[in-house]
N, C-alpha and C positions, 0 to 999 in steps of 0.2 A: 294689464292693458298694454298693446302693443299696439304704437302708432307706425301709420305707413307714412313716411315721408313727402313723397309724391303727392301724395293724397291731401296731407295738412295741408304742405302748401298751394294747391288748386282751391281749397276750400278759403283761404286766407286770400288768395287773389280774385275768387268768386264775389267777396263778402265786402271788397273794396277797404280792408283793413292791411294788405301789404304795401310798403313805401314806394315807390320810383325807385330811390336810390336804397334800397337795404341792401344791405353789406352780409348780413348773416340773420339766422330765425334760428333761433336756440331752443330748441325744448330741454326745460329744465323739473328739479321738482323730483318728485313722487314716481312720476312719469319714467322720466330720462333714467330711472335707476331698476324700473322694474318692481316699485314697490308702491305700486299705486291700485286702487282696487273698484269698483264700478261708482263707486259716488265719486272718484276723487275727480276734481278738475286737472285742466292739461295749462300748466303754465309754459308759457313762452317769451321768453326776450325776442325783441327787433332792434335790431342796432341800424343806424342809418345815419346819411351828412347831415341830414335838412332836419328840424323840427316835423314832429307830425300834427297835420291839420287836419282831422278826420274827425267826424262829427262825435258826440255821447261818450269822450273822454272825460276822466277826471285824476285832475292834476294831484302827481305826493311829491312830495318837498325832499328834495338831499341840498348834502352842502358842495354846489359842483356850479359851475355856470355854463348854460342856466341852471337854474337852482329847482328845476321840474323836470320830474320822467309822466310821461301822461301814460293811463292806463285806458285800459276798454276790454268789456266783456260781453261776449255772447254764449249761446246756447246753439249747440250740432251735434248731430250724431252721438246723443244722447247724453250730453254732457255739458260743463260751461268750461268756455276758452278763455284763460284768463291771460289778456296784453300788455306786456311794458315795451313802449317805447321810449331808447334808450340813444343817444350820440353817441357818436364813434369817439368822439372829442369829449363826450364825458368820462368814458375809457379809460384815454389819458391820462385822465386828471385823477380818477380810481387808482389807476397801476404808480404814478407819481406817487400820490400818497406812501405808498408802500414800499418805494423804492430804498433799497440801501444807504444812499446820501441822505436820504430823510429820516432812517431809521432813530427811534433816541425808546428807550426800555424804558424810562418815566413815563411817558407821551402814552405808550403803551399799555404798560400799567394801567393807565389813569378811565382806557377806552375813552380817550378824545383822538382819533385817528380814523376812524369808517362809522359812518353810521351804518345799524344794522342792516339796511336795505342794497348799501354798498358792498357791504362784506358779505350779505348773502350773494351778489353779481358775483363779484369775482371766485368766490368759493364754489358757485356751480360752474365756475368755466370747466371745470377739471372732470366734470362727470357729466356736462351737456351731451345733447344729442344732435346734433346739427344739421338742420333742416335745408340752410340752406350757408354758402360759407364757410366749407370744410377749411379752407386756406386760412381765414382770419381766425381762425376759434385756433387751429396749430399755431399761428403765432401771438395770441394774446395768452394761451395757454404756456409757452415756451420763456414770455415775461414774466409771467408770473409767479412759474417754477423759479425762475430767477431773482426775485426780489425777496423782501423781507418781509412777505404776507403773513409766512407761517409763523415767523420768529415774532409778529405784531401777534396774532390772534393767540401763542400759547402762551405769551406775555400779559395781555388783557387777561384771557383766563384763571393765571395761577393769579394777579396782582387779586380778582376779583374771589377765587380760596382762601388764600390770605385774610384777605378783610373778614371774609366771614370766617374762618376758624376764630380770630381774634374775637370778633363779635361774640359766636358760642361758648369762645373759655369763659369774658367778660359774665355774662348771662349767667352760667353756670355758677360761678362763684359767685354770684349773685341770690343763686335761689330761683333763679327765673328758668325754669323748665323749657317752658312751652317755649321761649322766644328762641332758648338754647338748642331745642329742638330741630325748630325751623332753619338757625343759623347753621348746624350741622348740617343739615340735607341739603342747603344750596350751597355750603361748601365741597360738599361729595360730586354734585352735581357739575360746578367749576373746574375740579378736578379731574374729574373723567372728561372735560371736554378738551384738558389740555392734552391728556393722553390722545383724544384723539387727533389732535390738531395735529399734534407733535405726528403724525403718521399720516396726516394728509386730507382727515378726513375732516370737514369743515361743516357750514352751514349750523351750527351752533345754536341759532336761536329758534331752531325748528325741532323742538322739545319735543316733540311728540315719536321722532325716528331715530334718539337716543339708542335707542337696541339693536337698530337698524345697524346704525353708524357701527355702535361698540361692534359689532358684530363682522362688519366688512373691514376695520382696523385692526383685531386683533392683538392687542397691546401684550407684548409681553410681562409688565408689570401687575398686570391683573385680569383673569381669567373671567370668563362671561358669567358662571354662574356663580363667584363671587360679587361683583358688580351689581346680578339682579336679585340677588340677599340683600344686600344693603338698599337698593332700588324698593324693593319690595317691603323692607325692614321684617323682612324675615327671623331676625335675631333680636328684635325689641321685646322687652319684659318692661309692661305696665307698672309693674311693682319696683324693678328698679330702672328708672330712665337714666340713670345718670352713669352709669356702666354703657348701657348704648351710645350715649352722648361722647362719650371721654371715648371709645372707640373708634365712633366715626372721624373724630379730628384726628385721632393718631393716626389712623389709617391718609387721612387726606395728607398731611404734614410728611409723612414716609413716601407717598407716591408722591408727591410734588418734588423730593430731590431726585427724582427718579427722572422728571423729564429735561428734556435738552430744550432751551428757549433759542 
């Protein structure tokens, strides 16, 4: 699906859902990347000065103030338009977060630093499609390259491999399979996200474009269709789980000194 620019935004000034004062109209998503397919919806960010007042919103919570991005959704041209409205001054307060004075690898670790709704804003800046605001998206884009976004998110990532290899050894020597199981695959999962981080490619908690991502980063520590073996558990034996198990953390454990935080 290829969106005409011109086009979205007459429709969005048609529809009485664009600000007075918007600063930029982001198409982000699925969309923005060329990998979106006839069901998908077209997300878009609006950044503006002013709150928006516009009828059949509904308020999601971040930790910013104000502490609301109002959303609104309609249905065009065969599709639904899904809107976050977004302050220019919440921005700030995003990119502060991330700033290098603020940096600290605990904090990080710990994923007390963006909520996910945060981290996905600023993670699509880098691959938006800019409807309107070419200017602002080069320069919030140019902050960002510059702050300690990546170094926060490949940080959250491995702290969060970590925990779960730990978890899976735990399990294992336990006799507990199935949880060891589990703990393995979101450790693997953890770990390829730091790989991609570590290369730029973000958006994280949008699990479903994993292959997507692995695919546009190309990590040299691990080749795609080793990735979708282990994705797929193409090398699992029912009969013995516990050679799968003890592979998959060794594997996570080796590539995690592999990346740069």
């Amino acid at each position: 699906m290829r969106l005409d620019a011109r086009k979205a935004v007459k429709t969005l000034r048609d529809r009485n859902v664009l600000p007075d004062q918007c600063r930029a109209a982001l198409l982000v998503g699925s969309a923005a990347r060329g990998w979106s397919n006839r069901r998908s919806d077209l997300d878009i960010y609006l950044v503006s000065a002013e709150p928006w007042a516009g009828p059949d919103t509904v308020d999601v919570r971040v930790s910013l103030d104000p502490d609301v991005v109002r959303q609104h959704t309609f249905h065009a041209d065969g599709c639904d338009w899904d809107l976050a409205y977004w302050l220019d001054t919440q921005v700030d307060q995003m990119v502060a977060k991330v700033s290098w004075a603020e940096y600290d690898r605990v904090r990080a670790d710990s994923n007390d630093v963006l909520l996910p709704r945060e981290e996905a804003f600023l993670g699509r800046i880098a691959t938006c499609v800019p409807l309107l605001g070419e200017d602002w998206v080069a320069r919030r884009r140019a902050e960002i390259d510059g702050s300690a976004f990546r170094s926060v998110l490949v940080a959250r990532s491995l702290g969060a491999a970590g925990r779960a290899i730990e978890d899976g050894l735990g399990q294992l020597e336990d006799g507990d399979l199935h949880s060891s199981m589990i703990s393995a695959r979101l450790a693997f999962g953890h770990t390829v996200d730091a790989l991609l981080e570590e290369r730029g490619e973000y958006d994280s908690y949008a699990y479903k474009w994993r292959p997507r991502r692995f695919q546009a980063a190309n990590p040299a520590a691990l080749t795609f269709d080793e990735y979708w073996d282990v994705e797929t558990m193409r090398d699992f034996d029912r009969d013995d789980p516990k050679k799968w198990i003890n592979n998959i953390l060794t594997l996570c454990q080796d590539l995690a000194l592999k990346v740069e935080v």
